[in-house]
N, C-alpha and C positions, 0 to 999 in steps of 0.2 A: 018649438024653438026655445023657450023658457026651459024646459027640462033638460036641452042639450047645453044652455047657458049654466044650468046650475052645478051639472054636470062635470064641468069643464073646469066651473070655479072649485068643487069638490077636490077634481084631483090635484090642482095646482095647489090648493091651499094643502093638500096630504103629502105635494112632494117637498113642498116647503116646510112643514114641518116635519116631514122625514131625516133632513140632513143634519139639521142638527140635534134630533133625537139619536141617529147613529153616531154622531162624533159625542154625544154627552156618554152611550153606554161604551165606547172606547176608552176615554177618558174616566168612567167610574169604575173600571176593569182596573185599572192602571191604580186608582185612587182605592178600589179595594186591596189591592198588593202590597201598598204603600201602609194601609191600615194594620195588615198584617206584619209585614216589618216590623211596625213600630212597636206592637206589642210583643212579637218576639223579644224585641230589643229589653222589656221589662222585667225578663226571668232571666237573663245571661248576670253571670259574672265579672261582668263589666261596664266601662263610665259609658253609662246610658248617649250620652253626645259622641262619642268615640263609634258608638255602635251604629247610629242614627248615619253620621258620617260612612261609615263603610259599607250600609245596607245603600247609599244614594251612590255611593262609588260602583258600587256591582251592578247595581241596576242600569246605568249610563255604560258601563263597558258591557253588558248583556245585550245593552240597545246599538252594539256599537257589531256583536257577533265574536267578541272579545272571550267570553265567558266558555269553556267547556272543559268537561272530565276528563282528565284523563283515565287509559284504560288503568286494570288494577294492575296488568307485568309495570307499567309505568311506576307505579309507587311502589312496589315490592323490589323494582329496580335501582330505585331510588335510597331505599331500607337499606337496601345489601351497599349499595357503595358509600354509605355512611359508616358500616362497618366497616371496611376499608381502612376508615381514616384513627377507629380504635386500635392502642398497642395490638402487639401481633399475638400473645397471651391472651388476650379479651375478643379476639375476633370472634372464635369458633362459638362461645356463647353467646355472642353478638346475634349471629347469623341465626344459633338454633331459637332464639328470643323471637324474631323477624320471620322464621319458618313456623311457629309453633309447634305442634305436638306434645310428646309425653312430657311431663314437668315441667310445661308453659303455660301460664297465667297471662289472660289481656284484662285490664280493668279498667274505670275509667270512660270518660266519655270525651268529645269534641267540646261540646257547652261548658263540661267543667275543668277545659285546660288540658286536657289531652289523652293520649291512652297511654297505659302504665303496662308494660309488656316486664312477665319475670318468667322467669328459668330459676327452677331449684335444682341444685349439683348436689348430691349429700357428697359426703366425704369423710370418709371411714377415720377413726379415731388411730391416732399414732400409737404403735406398741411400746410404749416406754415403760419401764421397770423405775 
C-alpha cells in the first residue's frame, strides 16, 4: 500500500510540474523570437526604437493571423501599375526595369533601403557635321 501511496504522490507531483514546465517552453519559444528580433534590430539601418516598435507591431498582428505574403503576380502586379502612373515616354522603360531581362540591373537589398532596379538604353550618337 506504501508503494501505491508513493506512487500516486510521484505522478501527481510530475503533473504538477508538468504545466508549467509546458507553459514556461511556450513562453521561452516566444522569448527566443523576441531575442532574435532584437538583435536583428542591431544591424539595420535604422533608429534601433523604431525598429523594436515595428518587430512588436508584426508579432501581435502575426498573433492576430493578420500577417501573410502575398503571392509574387501580386507584387509584379503591383510593379506594373506604378508604371502606369509614370509619363507615358517613361512607361515602356518603366515596365522593362519591373520585367528585367537584357540591360536590367537589380541591386540593393530590403535591410539597406530597397532594390535599385536599372535598365541601360545606349543611344546611338547624332550625325551632326
Amino acid at each position: 500500500m506504501n508503494n501505491r501511496i508513493a506512487a500516486a504522490n510521484l505522478c501527481l507531483i510530475s503533473m504538477l510540474l508538468a504545466g508549467p514546465a509546458l507553459a514556461q517552453s511556450a513562453t521561452s519559444g516566444a522569448d527566443a523570437r523576441a531575442q532574435r528580433e532584437r538583435a536583428t534590430c542591431d544591424g539595420v539601418q535604422q533608429d534601433k526604437a523604431a525598429c523594436l516598435r515595428e518587430a512588436g507591431a508584426a508579432r501581435q498582428e502575426a498573433a492576430r493571423g493578420g500577417l501573410t505574403s502575398a503571392p509574387a503576380a501580386d507584387y509584379d502586379a503591383n510593379a506594373m501599375a506604378r508604371c502606369k502612373e509614370q509619363p507615358a515616354a517613361d512607361q515602356a522603360d518603366c515596365e522593362a526595369r519591373v520585367r528585367g531581362g537584357a540591360g536590367s540591373t537589380t541591386g540593393g537589398s530590403v535591410m539597406g533601403g530597397g532594390l535599385i532596379r536599372e535598365k541601360v538604353t545606349p543611344v546611338p550618337a547624332s550625325a551632326t557635321k
